[in-house]
VOGU-3710 file (C-alpha; in Angstrom, 3 decimals, decimal comma):
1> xxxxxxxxxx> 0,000/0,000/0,000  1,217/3,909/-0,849  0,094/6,354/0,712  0,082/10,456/-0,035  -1,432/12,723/2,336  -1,501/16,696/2,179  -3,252/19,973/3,877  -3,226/23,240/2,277  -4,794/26,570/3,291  -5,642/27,685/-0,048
11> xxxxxxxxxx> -5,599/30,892/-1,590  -8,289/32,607/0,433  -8,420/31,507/3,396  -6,389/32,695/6,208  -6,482/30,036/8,356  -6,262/26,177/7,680  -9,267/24,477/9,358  -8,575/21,192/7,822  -6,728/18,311/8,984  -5,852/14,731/8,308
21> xxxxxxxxxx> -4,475/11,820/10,359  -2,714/8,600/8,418  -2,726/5,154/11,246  -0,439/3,068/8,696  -0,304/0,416/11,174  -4,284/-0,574/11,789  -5,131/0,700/7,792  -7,073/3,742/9,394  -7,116/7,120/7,511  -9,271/10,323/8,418
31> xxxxxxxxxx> -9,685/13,645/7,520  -11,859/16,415/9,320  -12,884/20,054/8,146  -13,301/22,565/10,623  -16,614/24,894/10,783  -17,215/27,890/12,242  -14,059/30,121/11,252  -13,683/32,370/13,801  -15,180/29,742/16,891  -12,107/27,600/16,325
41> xxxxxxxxxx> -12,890/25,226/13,607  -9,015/23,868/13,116  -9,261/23,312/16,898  -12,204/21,254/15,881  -10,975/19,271/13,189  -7,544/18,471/14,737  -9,602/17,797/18,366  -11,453/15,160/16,296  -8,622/13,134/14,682  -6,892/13,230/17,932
51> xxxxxxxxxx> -10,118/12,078/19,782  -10,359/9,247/17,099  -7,064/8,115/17,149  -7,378/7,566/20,784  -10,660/5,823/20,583  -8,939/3,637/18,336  -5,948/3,186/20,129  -7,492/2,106/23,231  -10,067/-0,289/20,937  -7,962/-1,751/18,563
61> xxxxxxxxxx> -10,694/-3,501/15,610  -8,644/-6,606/14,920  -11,336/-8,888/17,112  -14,172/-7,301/14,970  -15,475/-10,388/12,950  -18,367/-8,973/10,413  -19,666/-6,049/8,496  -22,412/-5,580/11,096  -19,313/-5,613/14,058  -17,591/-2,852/12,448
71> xxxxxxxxxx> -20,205/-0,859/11,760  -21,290/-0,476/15,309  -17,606/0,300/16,313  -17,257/3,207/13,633  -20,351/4,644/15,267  -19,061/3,823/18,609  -16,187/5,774/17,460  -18,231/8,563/16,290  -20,094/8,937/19,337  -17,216/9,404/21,499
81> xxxxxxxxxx> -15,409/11,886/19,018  -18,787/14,084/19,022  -18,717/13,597/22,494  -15,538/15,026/23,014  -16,026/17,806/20,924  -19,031/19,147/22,719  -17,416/18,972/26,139  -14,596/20,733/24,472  -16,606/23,759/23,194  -17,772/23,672/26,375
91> xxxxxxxxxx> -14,605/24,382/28,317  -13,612/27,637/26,954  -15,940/30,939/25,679  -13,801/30,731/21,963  -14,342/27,395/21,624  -18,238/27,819/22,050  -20,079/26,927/19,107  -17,428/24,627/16,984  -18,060/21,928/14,622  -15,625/19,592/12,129
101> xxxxxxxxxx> -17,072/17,163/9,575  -15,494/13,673/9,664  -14,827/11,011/7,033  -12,716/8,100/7,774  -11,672/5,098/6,182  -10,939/1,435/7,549  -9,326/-1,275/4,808  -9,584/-4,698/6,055  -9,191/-7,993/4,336  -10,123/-6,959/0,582
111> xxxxxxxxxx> -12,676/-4,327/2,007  -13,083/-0,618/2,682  -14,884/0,288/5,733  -16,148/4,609/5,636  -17,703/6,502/7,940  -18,747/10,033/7,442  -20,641/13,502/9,074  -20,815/16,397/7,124  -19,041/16,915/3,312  -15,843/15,833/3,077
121> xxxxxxxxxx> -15,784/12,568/0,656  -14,309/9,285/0,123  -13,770/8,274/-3,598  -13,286/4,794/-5,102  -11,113/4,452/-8,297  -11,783/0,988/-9,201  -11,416/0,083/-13,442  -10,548/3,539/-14,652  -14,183/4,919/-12,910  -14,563/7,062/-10,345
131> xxxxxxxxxx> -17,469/6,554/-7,462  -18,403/8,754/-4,589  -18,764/6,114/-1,222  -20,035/8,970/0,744  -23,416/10,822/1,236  -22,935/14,705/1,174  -24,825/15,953/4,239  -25,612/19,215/2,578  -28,305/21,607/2,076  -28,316/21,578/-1,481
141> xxxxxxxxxx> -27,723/17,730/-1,680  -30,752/17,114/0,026  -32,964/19,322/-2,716  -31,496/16,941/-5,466  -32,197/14,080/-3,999  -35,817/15,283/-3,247  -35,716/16,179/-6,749  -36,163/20,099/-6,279  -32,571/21,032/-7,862  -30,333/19,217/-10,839
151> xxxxxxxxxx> -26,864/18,643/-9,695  -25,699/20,801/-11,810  -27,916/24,043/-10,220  -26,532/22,697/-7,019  -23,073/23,428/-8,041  -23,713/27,140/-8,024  -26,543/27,054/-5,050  -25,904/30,124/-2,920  -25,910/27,502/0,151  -24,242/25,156/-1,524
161> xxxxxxxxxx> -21,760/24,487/1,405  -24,529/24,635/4,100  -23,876/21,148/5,922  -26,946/19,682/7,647  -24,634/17,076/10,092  -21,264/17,909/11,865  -19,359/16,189/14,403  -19,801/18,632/18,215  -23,257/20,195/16,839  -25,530/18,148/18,624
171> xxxxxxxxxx> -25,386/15,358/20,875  -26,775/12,665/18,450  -24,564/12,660/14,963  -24,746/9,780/14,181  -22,462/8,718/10,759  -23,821/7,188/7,486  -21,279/3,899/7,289  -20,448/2,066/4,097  -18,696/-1,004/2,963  -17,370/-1,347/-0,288
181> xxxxxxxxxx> -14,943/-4,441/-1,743  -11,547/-3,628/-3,081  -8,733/-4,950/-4,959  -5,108/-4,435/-5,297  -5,721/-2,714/-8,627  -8,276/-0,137/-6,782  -6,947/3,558/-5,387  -9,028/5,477/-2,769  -9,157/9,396/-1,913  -10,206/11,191/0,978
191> xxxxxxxxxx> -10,699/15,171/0,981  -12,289/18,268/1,625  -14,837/19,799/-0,328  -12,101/22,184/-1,333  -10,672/20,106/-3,705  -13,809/18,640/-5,445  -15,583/22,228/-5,406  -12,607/23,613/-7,352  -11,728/20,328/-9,557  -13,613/18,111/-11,005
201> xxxxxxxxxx> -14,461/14,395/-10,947  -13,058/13,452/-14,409  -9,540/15,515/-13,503  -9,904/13,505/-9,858  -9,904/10,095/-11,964  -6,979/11,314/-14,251  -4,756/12,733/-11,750  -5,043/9,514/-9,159  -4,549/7,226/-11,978  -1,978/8,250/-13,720
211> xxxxxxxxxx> 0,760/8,435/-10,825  2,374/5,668/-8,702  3,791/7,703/-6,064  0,985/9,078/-3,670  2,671/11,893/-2,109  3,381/13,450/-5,930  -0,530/12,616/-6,476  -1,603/14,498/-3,593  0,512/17,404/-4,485  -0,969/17,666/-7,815
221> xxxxxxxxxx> -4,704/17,419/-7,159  -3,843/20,623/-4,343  -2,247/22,462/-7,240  -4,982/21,568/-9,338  -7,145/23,049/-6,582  -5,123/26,208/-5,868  -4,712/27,016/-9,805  -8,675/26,943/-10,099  -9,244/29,261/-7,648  -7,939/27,933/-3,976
231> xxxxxxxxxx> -10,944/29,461/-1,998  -11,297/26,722/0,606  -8,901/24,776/2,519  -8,094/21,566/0,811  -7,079/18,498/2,225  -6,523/15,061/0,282  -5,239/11,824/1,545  -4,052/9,423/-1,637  -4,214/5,705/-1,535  -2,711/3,423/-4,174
241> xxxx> -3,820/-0,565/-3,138  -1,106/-1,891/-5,028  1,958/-3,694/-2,562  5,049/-1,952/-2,656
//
């Protein structure tokens, strides 16, 4: 397995809420995006992956024997990361009112475990297609799938990046959880809706496919980003199935 992760403030942004977290040893990868700008969203989406990482550390999955298993230990997981967050905005006046989404992935005997809250994505490359695992929880993805928008009006929505789930806004987030099988031909990509609002699917596909090295992947899809406007924080983690 290769692995490429990068976080990038953008162009317009003057703070990096983003963050990402790569546990090489158990196969776990995450990546948060902080809301709230000035009530401390990259003390959010750092808090989170630390949170997690702990959760896992002191749980380690290996004794999980079934889809069903790890399903109710990613929202285990997610429960005591929301947790966490929500006694943390608690403690201090600035922190009052933070949020982070959270996706994170789990590979595990030819399969992909995901759990998400909020907008940031995991992608599938699997025989030169691209497919979205994740559900947006968005305003504007909600009208299309009531039929109300195209996705092509949502693209340009005025509250297009209005999420309707986060991780510390309420005490019951619970995540939508997928499983997905994989092969040693497959890639995977994690991000931040700053890198798919700025590039598109089809130049996602391209750039993951075409290069072996991860960390030279990830560096190109946040160029790709920056060049085509940069006005979010963008975060990507890169993952290439294929044994060293």
């Amino acid at each position: 397995m290769r692995i490429g992760y990068m976080t990038d403030g953008g162009r317009r942004r003057p703070i990096n809420e983003d963050a990402v977290k790569v546990m090489e040893d158990v196969n776990f990868f995450m990546l948060a995006d902080g809301v709230g700008g000035n009530r401390s969203g990259e003390i959010a989406s750092q808090s989170a992956l630390d949170a997690l990482e702990k959760f896992i550390r002191h749980n380690p999955p290996e004794w999980l024997e079934d889809r069903d298993e790890i399903f109710r230990y990613l929202r285990a997981a997610v429960r005591y990361v929301n947790q966490f967050i929500i006694r943390l905005s608690e403690s201090q006046p600035q922190y009052g009112g933070m949020a982070t989404t959270l996706a994170f992935a789990y590979i595990r005997d030819g399969h992909m475990y995901v759990a998400n809250v909020g907008d940031s994505r995991v992608y599938l490359i699997h025989d030169d297609m691209i497919q979205q695992i994740t559900d947006d929880h968005t305003y504007v993805n909600d009208l299309v799938k009531m039929g109300a928008i195209s996705k092509e009006e949502a693209k340009t929505h005025s509250r297009k990046n209005v999420i309707t789930r986060a991780i510390g806004a309420n005490a019951n987030n619970e995540p939508d959880c997928f499983c997905v099988a994989i092969e040693p031909t497959d890639r995977i990509l994690l991000c931040s809706d700053g890198l798919y609002d700025e590039v598109t699917d089809e130049n996602i596909l391209y750039t993951v496919s075409r290069f072996d090295d991860m960390m030279i992947c990830a560096e190109d899809l946040i160029s790709l980003a920056n060049n085509n406007g940069g006005n979010d924080n963008i975060s990507v983690i890169c993952i290439n199935l294929a044994e060293d």
